[in-house]
N, C-alpha and C positions, 0 to 999 in steps of 0.2 A: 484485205480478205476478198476472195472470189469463191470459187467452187472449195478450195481450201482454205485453214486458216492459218498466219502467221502465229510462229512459236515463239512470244518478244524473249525468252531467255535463249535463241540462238541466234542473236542479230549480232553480228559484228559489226565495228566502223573503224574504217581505216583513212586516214588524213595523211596526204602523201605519201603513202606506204607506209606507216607507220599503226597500229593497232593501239586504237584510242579507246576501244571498249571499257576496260575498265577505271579508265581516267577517272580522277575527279569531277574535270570538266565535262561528262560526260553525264547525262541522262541516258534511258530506253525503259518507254513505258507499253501497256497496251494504252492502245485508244478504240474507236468504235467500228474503225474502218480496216484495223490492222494492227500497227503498233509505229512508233513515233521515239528516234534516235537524236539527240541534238546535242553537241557540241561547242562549247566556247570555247578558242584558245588561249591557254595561259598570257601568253603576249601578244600587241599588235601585229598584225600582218604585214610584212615591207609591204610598198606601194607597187606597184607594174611590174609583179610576179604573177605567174600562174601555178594553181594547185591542183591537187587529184583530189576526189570523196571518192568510195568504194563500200558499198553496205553487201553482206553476206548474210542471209538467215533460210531458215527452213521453214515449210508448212507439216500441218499434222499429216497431210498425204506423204511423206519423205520427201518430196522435194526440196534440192539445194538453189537458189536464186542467189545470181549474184547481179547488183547495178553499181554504174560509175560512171563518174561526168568530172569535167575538170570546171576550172572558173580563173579569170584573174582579179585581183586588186586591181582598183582603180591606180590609174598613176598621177600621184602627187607629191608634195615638196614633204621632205621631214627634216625636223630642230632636231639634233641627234641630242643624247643627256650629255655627252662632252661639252655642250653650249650650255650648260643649265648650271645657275648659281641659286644656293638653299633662297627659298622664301623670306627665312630672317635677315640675309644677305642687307634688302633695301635700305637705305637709309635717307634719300630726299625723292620725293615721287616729280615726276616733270618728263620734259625731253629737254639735249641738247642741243639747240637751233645752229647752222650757221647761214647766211643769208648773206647774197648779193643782188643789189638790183641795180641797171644801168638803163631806164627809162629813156633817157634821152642818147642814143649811141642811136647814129643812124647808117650802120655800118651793114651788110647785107651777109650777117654771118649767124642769125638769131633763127638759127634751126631748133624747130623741138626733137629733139634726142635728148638721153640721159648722159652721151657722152657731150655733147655742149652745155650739159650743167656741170659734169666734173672737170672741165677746162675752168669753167668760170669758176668754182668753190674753190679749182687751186690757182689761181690768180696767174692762169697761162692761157686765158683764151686770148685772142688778138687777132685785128679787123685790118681795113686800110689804113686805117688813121692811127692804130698802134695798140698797145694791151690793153684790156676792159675794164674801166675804172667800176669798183663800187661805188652807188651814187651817195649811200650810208655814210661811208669811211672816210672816200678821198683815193683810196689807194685801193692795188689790185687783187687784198686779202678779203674777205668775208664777214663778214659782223656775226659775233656772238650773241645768244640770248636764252634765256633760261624758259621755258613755257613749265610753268608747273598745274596748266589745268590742260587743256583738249586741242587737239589740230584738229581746226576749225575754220577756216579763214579766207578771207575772201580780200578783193583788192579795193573794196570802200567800206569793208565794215558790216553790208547786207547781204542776207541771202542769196546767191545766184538764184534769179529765175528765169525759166524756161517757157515756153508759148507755146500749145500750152503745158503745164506742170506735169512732167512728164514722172520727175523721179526728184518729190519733195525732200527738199535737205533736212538734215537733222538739226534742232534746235540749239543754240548757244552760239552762231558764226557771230565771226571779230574782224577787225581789219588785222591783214598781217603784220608782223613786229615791225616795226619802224615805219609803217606807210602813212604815219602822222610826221615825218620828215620829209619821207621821200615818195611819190607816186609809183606803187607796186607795177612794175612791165619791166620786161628782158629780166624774167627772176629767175634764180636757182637758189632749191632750199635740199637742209636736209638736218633731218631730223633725226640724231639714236638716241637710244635709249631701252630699259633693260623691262622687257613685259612678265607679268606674272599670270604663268599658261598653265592653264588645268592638263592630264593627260588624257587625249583622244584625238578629232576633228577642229580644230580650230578655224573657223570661215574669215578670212580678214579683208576688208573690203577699201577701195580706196576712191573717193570720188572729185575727179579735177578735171579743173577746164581744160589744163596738155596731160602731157605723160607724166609718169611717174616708175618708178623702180623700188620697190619693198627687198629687202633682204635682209636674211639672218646670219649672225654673228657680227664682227666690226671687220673691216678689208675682208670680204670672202665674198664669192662668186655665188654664195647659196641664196638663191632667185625665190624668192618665197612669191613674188606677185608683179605683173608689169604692162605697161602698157606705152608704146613709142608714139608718139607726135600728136596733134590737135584733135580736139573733140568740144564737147559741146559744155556748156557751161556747168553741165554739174554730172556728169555721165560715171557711172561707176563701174569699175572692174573687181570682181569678188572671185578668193581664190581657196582649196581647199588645201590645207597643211597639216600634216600628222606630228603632234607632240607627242614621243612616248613615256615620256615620266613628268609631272608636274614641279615648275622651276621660275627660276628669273630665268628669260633669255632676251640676249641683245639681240637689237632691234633697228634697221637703219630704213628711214625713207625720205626717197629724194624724190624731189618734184618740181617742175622748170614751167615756165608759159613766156611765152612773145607778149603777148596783149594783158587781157584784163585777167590775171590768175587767181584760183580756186582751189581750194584741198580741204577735204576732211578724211579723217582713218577712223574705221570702226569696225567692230565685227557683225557678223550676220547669224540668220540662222538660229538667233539666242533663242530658245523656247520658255523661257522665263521674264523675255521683256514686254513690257507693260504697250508698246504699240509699234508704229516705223517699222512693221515687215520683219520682226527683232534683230531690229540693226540697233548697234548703241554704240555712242562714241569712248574709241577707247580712253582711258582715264576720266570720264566722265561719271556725275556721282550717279546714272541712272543706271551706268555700265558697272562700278563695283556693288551695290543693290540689286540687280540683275544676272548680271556673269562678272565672276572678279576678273579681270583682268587692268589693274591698273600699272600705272608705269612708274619708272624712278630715272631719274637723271643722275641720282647716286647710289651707288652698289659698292661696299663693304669690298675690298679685295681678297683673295683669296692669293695669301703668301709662299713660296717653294724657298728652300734654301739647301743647295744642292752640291756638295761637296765634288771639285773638279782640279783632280792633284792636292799642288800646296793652296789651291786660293777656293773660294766657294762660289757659284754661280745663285744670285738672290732673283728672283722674278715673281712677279703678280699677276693677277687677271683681273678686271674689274672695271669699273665705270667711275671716274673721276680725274681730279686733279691732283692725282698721289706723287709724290715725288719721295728719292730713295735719299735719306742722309744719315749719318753714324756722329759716332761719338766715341768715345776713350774707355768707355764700358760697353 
């Protein structure tokens, strides 16, 4: 309101050309200064588009005003629902580990990248002296391990700390799997497993002494979070990721160091947790208390049986150790 006053029953709104006035998601009230139009959309916004707003209304002088400004989405990663398996899906909570280390390999080929942990995880890295043994095994495959509390881990067991405490780790760190056999150096890990994500913003945060590479679904290129070569003992990289519908989604992270390696996964941001900046470790009981998102290392499959000519094509999706066999019935 100025010399005139807004008439709130001639406000139009229009969202990218489209006339949202009388929308459900719509409000338009008077207020003291004028009158006050607001808009939720029915569905999330894709990430790193831009949009139009355009309000039209009238004063009691007849005047026609019109205003319009554009804006865009931030750009971020999204889980699309094609990844999402129902809630009741779960059935063992955990991650899937596989781990190698070769501590003693004094071979000058222990780059921090993600692609010299996936040489090593597939037992095809190879130096002067020949392919890269696991110090675990014996041989050039990976070691399995079942984690069914938190990625938490350190290569003695203790907290990394930093001089001074720069960015306090979160409580519960372990030594990592097997480094009561073998001394954790020249590692490469990787962790899937299937998370249980609300719909909106999800912050997932990953803190380690080298790199690491987070991605969604199992073999896919969708980069949910990363970060390439050496840093400092407990240094974290936190990233924004759009869920649009609330699910299990698989879940992979891989995480490599030369020297004395570190990782934990947690999310941020939680406005529900009790301290830590609300960062809380995922599958952790402070994190399902807090914001559920806990994990499973087992996921219920989800069966297709798909008629192809004379024969049927059978196929699953899922997280485990399913194996397809028949019988006479």
């Amino acid at each position: 309101n100025g010399d005139a006053t807004v008439v709130p029953g001639s406000v139009q709104l229009f969202v990218d050309s489209a006339n949202v006035t009388t929308s459900p998601q719509t409000t338009i009230g008077s207020t003291v200064s004028g009158a006050n139009a607001q808009y939720s959309p029915p569905n999330f916004l894709a990430p790193g588009q831009a949009h139009s707003v355009k309000v039209v209304y009238s004063d009691n002088a007849a005047h026609t005003i019109t205003n319009q400004y554009t804006f865009n989405t931030v750009q971020m990663p999204v889980l699309p629902p094609s990844l999402a398996m129902p809630v009741s899906a779960g059935v063992s909570r955990g991650f899937n580990i596989l781990i190698s280390m070769a501590p003693s390999n004094t071979d000058n080929i222990w780059v921090n990248t993600s692609l010299r942990a996936e040489q090593q995880l597939a037992g095809t890295l190879v130096g002067p002296s020949g392919p890269v043994t696991n110090a675990i095994s014996a041989t050039t495959s990976p070691s399995p391990y079942t984690e069914t509390n938190i990625i938490n881990y350190s290569f003695d067991g203790n907290p990394p700390v930093l001089s001074p405490e720069l960015y306090p780790t979160l409580p519960g760190c372990v030594l990592f799997p097997f480094g009561n056999l073998v001394t954790p150096g020249n590692i490469a890990l990787s962790a899937t497993t299937w998370l249980q994500l609300p719909a909106g913003i999800v912050t997932f945060g990953v803190a380690s002494d080298s790199g690491f590479k987070l991605t969604g679904g199992y073999d896919t290129n969708l980069v949910l979070g990363i970060y390439e070569g050496s840093r400092g003992a407990q240094v974290p990289t936190e990233s924004q990721v759009l869920v649009y519908q609330p699910g299990l989604y698989p879940v992979r992270l891989l995480q490599y160091a030369g020297g004395q390696a570190s990782v934990e996964l947690y999310t941020a941001n939680n406005a529900n947790a009790d301290s830590n900046s609300g960062r809380v470790l995922v599958n952790g009981t402070n994190d399902i208390a807090a914001v559920p998102v806990p994990a499973y290392s087992v996921v219920r499959p989800t069966l297709r049986v798909v008629p192809n000519g004379s024969q049927i094509a059978v196929s699953w999706y899922g997280a485990g150790n399913f194996q397809l066999k028949q019988s006479n019935q």
